[in-house]
N, C-alpha and C positions, 0 to 999 in steps of 0.2 A: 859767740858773736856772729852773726850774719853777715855776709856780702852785700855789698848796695850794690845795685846795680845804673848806674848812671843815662842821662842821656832820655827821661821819660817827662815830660810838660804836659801840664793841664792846659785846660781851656783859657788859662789864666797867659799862658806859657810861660809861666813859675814851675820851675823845675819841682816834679814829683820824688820824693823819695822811693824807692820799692827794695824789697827782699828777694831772694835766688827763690827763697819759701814762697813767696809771694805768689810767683809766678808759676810754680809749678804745676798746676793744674789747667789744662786746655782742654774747651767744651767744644768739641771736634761733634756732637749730636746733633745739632743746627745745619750741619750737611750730610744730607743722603747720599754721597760718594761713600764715604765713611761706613756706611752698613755692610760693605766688602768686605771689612777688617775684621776680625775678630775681637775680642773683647781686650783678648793679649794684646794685641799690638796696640790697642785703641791707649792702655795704658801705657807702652813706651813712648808715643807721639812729644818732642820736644815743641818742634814748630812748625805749622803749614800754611801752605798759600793753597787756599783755593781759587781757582778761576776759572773762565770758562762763559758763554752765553747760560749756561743753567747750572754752573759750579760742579757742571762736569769732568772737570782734572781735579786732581792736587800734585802738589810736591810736599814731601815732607819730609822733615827729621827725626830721630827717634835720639833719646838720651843715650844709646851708643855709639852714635855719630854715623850712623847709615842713613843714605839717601833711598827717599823712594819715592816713584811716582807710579800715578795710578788714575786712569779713564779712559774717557774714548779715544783721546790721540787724534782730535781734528788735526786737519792738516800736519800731524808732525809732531804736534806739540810738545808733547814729553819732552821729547828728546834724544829718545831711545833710536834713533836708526829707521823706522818704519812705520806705517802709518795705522799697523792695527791695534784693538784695545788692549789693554795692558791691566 
């Protein structure tokens, strides 16, 4: 039996059903930040925010529960302490 996972509405905003399976796969290739990464990491990616004027940062999670971020670090951004890229 699978987990539901709650909390996901359609267009309808009729609550959507979804699986933990469901969701496991995230298509992080649509962002060229991303080609930093190696293939390895590319598959632990739980979930990320890209943002940025050209989707130049991410933050993300990995299914070990590590944090990471990764870009140019306008103004700070990361988080990290300073302003160089990361």
């Amino acid at each position: 039996m699978e987990e539901e996972v709650p909390g996901f509405y359609g267009e309808s905003g009729k609550s959507v059903q979804a699986t933990l399976s469901s969701l496991k796969m995230l298509d992080v290739g649509k962002w060229p930040i991303f080609s930093l990464c190696s293939e390895e990491e590319l598959q632990l990616i739980r979930q990320a925010c890209v943002f940025g004027s050209a989707g130049n940062e991410v933050l993300y999670t990995t299914v070990n529960d590590e944090i990471f971020v990764l870009g140019t670090n306008c103004s700070g951004c990361l988080g990290v302490g300073d302003i160089q890229s990361t």
